[in-house]
C-alpha positions, 0 to 999 in steps of 0.5 A: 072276254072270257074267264077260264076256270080250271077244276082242281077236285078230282072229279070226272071228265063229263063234270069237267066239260059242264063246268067248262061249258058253264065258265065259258057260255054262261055268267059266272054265279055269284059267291056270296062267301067271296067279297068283292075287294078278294077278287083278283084283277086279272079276273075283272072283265066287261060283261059287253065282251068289247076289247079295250083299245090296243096301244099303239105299236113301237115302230123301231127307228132305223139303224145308221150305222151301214148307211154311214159307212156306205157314205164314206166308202162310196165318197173315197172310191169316187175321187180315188176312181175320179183320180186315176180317170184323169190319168188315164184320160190324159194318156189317151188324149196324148196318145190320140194326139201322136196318132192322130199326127201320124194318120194326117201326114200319111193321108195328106201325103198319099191322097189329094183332094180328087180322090174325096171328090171321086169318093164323094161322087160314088155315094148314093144318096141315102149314104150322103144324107146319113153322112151330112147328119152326122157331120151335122151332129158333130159339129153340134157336139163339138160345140158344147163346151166340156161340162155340157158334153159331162152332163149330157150322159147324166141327163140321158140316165135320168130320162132312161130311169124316168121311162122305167118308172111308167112300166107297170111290171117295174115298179116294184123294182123302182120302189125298192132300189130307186127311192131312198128310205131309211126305214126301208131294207136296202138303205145303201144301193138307193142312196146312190140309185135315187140321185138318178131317179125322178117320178114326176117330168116337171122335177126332171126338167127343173133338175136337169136345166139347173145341172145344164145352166151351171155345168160349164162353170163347175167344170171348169173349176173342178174339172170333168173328173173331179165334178163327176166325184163331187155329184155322186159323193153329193147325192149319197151325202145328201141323202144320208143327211136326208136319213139322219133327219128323217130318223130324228123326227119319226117320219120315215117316208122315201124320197127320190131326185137329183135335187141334193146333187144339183144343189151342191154344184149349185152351191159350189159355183155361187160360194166360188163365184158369189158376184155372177149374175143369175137371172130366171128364165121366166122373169128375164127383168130379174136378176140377183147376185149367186151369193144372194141365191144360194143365202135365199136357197139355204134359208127356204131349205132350213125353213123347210126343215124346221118347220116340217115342210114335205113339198121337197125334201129340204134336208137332202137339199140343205146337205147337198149345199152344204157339202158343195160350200164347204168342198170349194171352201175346204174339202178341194184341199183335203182330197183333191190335193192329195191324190198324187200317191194313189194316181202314182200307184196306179202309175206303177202298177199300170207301167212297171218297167217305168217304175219310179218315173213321173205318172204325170197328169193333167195340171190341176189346181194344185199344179196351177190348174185355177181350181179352188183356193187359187 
């Protein structure tokens, strides 16, 4: 370190620069008129020239304030878009179903059976087989039940968002959008995008068989629509609990993982159904009750979170089982119930001429469905 000595005589530029060239390459002489206790401090430098260790730099905690807001516009625009596709499901099922009538009367009633078999018989083979494998592929589908059929598409999205993440040139593009970080610049758009985001197959096909294994069950509680809204509105919330925790503690790392979604169907069948039995797939001999479950997968979560754990991110997990308990215990009659005028609305704009009559609407819990609370 060096001390800077400015000249404040008036005397000439070759003058100024020797003493420069002296300050700045050469210890300062000594003064014997000046005692040591005049010395500024500001003038005090070690003779090694070695700085002194720097402080460590303030790492600013993120701001919450549009996550928060995101939540709970993402949350409302879920249900209120779940609501008027139920109305509109239920439309087009009625409609098929009149066409449907129509188109079955005019073919039975112009064609017999010789004419399929003559059809039949003008195919070649390969057009056989294509037609035997999709009659095969049908039957499969019409097999699962309604929550499998929902969450199939939810799996797919998952396996497409698992092969984007081994493409080289996208991964920048995955780090960005499809991991959730609150010390990160875009905060909103990952805490929707990271719910369908997993890096690691074995954490895919852990996910994706819990969401399996209670889809049935969560469906026909809530219902298609209805169970599509509480598993995106569970993954944003999740991970703005995951947001909160993260800024309270400092350790600003991303995650990413449908886990705090799956939690909270997870959750919702165990608090709704605590006396089913479950089993593990590994240990067929083992079984336990869902209410025993979900009480051991909270405490492990809570454990995780006070005691620090980073295998999973036990906040996301813990906020997702919580909303899911408290949406089949509360939450079912504060939203759910409540959708007759927004589905009215749609109703109205969507038929003006039949102003004022009845949207109607598949029944629901409210109507006699047998969701919760009945």
């Amino acid at each position: 370190m060096f001390v800077h000595l400015t000249s404040k005589t008036d005397s000439s530029d070759r003058l100024n620069h020797y003493n420069q060239q002296r300050c700045g390459f050469r210890r300062e002489a000594k003064k014997t008129d000046t005692k040591k206790e005049n010395v500024p401090q500001e003038t005090k430098a070690p003779e090694t020239g070695t700085p002194g260790p720097l402080p460590p730099p303030k790492v600013r905690r993120p701001k919450l304030f549009r996550p928060l807001v995101f939540t709970v516009g993402f949350t409302g625009c879920s249900f209120g878009a779940a609501a008027i596709l139920q109305y509109e499901t239920l439309k087009s099922r009625v409609q098929a179903a009149k066409d449907g009538e129509e188109l079955e009367k005019l073919m039975m009633g112009s064609q017999d059976t010789a004419y399929w078999h003559d059809w039949w018989n003008q195919l070649s083979n390969f057009q056989r087989q294509i037609i035997l494998l999709m009659s095969v592929v049908d039957d499969f589908w019409n097999s699962l039940t309604e929550g499998q059929k929902t969450v199939t598409g939810i799996i797919a999205v998952n396996v497409a968002v698992l092969c984007c993440w081994r493409v080289p040139s996208m991964q920048r593009t995955m780090l960005k959008y499809f991991t959730a970080n609150p010390a990160s610049k875009t905060q909103c758009l990952p805490m929707v995008l990271s719910s369908f985001s997993h890096y690691s197959i074995i954490h895919m096909i852990a996910n994706m068989y819990v969401l399996w294994t209670f889809s049935s069950g969560i469906v026909s509680l809530l219902g298609k629509e209805q169970f599509l809204a509480v598993y995106l509105s569970a993954g944003v919330i999740s991970t703005m609990v995951s947001y909160m925790c993260k800024t309270a503690t400092g350790r600003l790392y991303p995650s990413l993982g449908a886990s705090g979604a799956v939690m909270a169907v997870l959750a919702a069948v165990c608090a709704k159904v605590p006396e089913a039995k479950l089993g593990i797939i590994l240990l067929p001999m083992v079984s336990f009750t869902a209410g025993n479950a979900l009480k051991a997968l909270v405490a492990i979560d809570a454990a995780g979170l006070l005691l620090g754990w980073r295998i999973f991110d036990h906040a996301a997990h813990l906020g997702g089982a919580l909303f899911g308990i408290w949406y089949v215990a509360y939450g079912h009659k504060l939203i759910w119930r409540k959708r007759e005028p927004l589905v009215k609305m749609w109703h109205d704009m969507r038929s003006p001429s039949t102003r004022g009559s009845s949207p109607g609407g598949r029944p629901g819990p409210s109507d006699g469905g047998g969701g919760p609370g009945q």
